[in-house]
N, C-alpha and C positions, 0 to 999 in steps of 0.2 A: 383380603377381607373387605377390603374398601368397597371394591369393583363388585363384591358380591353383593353386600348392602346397596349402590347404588342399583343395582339390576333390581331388588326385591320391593324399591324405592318404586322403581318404573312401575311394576306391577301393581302394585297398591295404589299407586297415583290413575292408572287405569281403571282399575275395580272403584275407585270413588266415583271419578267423568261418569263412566257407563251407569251407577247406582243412578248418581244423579240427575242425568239427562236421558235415560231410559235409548241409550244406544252403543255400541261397541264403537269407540274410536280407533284409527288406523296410526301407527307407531310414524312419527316423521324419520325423514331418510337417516338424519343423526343417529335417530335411537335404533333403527334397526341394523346400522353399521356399528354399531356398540353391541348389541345383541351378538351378533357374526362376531364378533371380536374374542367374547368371551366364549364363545363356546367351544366345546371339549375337540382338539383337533388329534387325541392321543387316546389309547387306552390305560393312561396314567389312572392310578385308582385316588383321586384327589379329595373323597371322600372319604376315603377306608371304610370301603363296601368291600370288606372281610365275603360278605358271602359270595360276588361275582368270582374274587380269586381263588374261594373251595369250589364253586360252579367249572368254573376250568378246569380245576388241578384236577378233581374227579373224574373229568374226561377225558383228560391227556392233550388238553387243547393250548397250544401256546398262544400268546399275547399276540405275539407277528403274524400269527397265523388267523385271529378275526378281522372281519370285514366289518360287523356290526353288530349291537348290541340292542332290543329292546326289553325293559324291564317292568315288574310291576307286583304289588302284593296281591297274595291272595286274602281272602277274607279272615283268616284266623292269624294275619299277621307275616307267613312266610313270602321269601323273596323269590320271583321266576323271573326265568331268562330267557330267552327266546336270543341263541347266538348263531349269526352267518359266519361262516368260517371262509377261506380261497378255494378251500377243497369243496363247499357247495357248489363255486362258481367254477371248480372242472381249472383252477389258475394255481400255477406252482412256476414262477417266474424263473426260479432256477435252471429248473428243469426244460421250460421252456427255451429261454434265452440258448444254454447249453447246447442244445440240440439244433435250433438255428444256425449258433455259430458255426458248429461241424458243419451242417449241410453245407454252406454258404464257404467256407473252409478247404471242405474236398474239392470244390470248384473253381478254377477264375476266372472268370467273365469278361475274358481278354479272347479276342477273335481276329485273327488272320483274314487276311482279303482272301478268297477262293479263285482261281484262276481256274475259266471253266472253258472248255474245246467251243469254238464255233461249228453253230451247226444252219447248214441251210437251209435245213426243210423248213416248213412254214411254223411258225411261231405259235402258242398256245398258253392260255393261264390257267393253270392248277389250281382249284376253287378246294380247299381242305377245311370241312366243317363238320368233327365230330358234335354233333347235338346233344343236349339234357345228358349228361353223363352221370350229374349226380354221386359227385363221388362222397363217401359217407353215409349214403342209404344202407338199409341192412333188408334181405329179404332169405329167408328159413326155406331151403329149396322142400320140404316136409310139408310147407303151410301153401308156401304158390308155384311149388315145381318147376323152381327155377332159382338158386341161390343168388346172392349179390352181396359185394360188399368191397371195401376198396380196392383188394389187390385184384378183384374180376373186373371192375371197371379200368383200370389203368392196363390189365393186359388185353382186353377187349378193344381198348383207342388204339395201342401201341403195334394190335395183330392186325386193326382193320386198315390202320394206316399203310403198314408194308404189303399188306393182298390190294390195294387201291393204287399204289404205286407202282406194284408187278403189271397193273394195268394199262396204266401210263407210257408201259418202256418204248411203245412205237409213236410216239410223240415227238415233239420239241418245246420242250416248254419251259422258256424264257420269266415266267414270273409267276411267285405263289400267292395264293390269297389265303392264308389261315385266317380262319373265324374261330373266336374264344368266346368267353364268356355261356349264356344259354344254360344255366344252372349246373355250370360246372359243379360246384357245392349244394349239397344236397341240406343244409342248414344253414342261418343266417347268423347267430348267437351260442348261448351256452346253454338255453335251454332245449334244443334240441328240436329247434322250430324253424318255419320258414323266417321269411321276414316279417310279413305282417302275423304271423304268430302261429298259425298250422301246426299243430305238435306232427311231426314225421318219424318213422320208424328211421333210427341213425345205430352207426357201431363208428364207436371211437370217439374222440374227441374233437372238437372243432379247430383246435391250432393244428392237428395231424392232419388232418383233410386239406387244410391250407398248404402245410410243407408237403406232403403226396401230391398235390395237384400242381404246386408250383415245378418240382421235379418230371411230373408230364408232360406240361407245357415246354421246359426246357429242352425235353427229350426229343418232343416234337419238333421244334423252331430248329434243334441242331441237324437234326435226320433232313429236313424239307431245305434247310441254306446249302446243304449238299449241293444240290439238284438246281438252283436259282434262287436270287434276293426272295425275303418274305413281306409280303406285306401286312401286319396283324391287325385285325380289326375286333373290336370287343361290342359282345351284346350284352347290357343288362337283361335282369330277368330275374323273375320273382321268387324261388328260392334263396338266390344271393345276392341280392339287390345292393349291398352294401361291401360285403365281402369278397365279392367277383370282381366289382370296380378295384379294391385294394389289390387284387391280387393281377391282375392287368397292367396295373404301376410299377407292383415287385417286378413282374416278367418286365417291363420295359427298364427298368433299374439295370437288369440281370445281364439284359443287350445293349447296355447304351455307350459301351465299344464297339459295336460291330454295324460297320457301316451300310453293310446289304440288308438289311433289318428296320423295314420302317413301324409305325404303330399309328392306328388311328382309336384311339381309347376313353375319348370325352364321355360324359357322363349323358351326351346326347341320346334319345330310345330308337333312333332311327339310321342307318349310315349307310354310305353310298360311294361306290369304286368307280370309278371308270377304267375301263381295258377297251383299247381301238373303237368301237361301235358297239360295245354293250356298254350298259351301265347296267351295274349290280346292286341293288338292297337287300340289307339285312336289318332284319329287329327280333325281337323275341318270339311276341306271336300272343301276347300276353296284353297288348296295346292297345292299339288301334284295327277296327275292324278290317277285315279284311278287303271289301268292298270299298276302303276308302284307301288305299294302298295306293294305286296307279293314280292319283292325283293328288295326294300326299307326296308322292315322289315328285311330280312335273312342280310342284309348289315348292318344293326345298331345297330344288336341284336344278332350277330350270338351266341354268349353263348347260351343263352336262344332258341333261333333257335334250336339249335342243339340236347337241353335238353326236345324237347316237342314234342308232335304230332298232337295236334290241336291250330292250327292258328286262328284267326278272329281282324278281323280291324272294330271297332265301329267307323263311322265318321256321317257329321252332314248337318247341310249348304241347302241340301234342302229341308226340313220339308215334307219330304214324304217316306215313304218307299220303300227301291230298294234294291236286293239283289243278289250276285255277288260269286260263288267259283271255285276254280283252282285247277286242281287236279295238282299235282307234279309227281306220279306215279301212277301205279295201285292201286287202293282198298287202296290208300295212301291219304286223305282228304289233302289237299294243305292248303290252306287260303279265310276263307269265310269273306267277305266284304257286310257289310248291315248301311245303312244310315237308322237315327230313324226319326221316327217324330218328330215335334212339337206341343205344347200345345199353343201356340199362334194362334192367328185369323187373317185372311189378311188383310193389311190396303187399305188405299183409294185406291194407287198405283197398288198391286197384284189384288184385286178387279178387278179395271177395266181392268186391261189385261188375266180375266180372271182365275190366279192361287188359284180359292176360293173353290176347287171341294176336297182337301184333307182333309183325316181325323185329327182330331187334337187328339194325345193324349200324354202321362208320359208315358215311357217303361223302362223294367228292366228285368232281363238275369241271369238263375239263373246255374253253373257251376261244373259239378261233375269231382273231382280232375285228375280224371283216366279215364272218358269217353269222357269228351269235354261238350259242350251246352246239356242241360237238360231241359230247358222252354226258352220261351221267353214268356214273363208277360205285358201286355198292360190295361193299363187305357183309356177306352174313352170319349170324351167329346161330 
């Protein structure tokens, strides 16, 4: 009772100041850490507002189960509630947690060294970069004649990866490049948005898209360590700008026994490989313009710049192919810049304005130490 008297003490003592000096004063730090103090940190009914707890009961709404409360009379006296429950925000931690643990459970994340035949053909690096996969979009094969939705996205990486490697067999190739990230998730949040807020056509929920895509990744990383060490590189990218970088962590978590398994994962937009005389960039494609790529690279990298003679900038963003090079000097290759496809299908949206005419496929790039690009390797769907 005290603590409530001194809070109504404050206010009053505010309401006189501002009468008097014709301005709103601002609470000093004390009062406003006294404020924070008392306030309601439970849905204890500490009032016995009888009516919030028939407001519940009527609906079947347990206590544990809101989020938040705003309330207010209407003009003839009755009480409204306006309540956020877990289940608006799509969260049931039980249920979640539960389902984690099994995944993570069926699995151990313990990796044996792979002992692999020497071979002497000439050496090559395996460039694996499913783009925009978008897992979580939904598209009505009725609306844009062509369906989509999680489990066509994860069989769509997992087919184009094995017809891309049936490619590979007359190879030798000593080291892989998996590229992740590039809107793997096709939503950022719970509302079913990108990151900066886009509402997008989605199915399912946002914590399923996360465990489906982290078990792709997996799938992937374990089929590709087969064949040679990986090296993971991650692109942000505006879809899942926040959720993609999380989910690059988990996968790094998931391998961080397995010693042929490096990651380059920083929250940097730009990143860059070196293999013998290329050097490789990737970014989203969502960035920085294009035009400013090939000296963008020589400014962030100049080591590596300096030590190579073929350049190429892998970027992503519009699920169609376009290709772009710079000579530097004569009979001197500059920097070739090519945006890959997507394996994903247009939704409602692309649909109707028409963006449904591209090919959809999985592409990979395969890299001889001392010549530069040697294939480009395409899955189509």
């Amino acid at each position: 009772m005290l603590s409530i008297f001194l809070y109504v003490c404050i206010n009053q003592h505010l309401k006189v100041m501002s009468d008097k000096y014709g301005r709103r004063l601002r609470l000093s730090p004390e009062e406003v850490e006294f404020v924070y103090q008392k306030r309601a940190s439970t849905l204890e009914n500490i009032n016995d507002n009888t009516a919030l707890d028939t407001h519940l009961k009527e609906r079947g709404i347990e206590k544990k189960d809101v989020v938040s409360v705003k309330h207010w009379q209407s003009a003839n006296g009755e009480y409204r509630f306006s309540v956020v429950t877990k289940e608006d925000y799509g969260l049931d931690e039980g249920k979640i947690f539960a389902q984690v643990n099994e995944f993570i459970e069926g699995h151990s994340p313990s990796y044996s060294p792979i002992r692999r035949k020497e071979d002497e053909r000439k050496p090559h690096l395996f460039i694996f970069n499913p783009a925009d996969i978008h897992i979580g979009k939904y598209a009505n094969e009725l609306e844009t004649g062509d369906g989509y939705d999680c489990e066509t996205a994860v069989k769509r990486v997992l087919d184009g990866m094995e017809g891309i490697l049936q490619k590979t067999s007359g190879f030798n190739i000593d080291r892989i490049k998996f590229d992740i990230g590039n809107d793997v998730l096709h939503i950022d949040n719970v509302y079913s948005t990108t990151t900066k807020g886009t509402f997008v056509d989605s199915i399912g929920k946002w914590w399923e898209h996360f465990e489906i895509a982290l078990s792709l990744y997996v799938a992937c990383v374990e089929r590709l360590r087969e064949i040679a060490p990986v090296d993971v590189v991650h692109s942000m990218s505006n879809h899942d700008y926040q959720s993609g970088f999380h989910l690059a962590h988990a996968l790094q978590a998931w391998f961080r026994n397995a010693s042929d398994i490096t990651f380059d994962i920083s929250v940097a937009h730009r990143k860059y490989y070196r293999y013998g005389l290329n050097l490789i960039g990737t970014e989203h494609g969502d960035g920085a313009k294009l035009d400013q790529l090939p000296l963008l690279m020589a400014q962030e990298s100049p080591k590596m710049w300096s030590e190579t003679q073929y350049r190429y900038f892998y970027v992503h963003h519009l699920h169609h192919k376009i290709k772009w090079k710079w000579q530097e000097a004569k009979d001197y290759t500059g920097v070739v810049v090519e945006y890959l496809r997507s394996p994903s299908s247009p939704d409602s949206w692309h649909s109707r304005k028409g963006f449904s005419s591209t090919q959809k496929a999985v592409e990979g790039f395969l890299h001889d130490k001392e010549s530069g690009q040697v294939a480009r390797l395409t899955h189509y769907f």
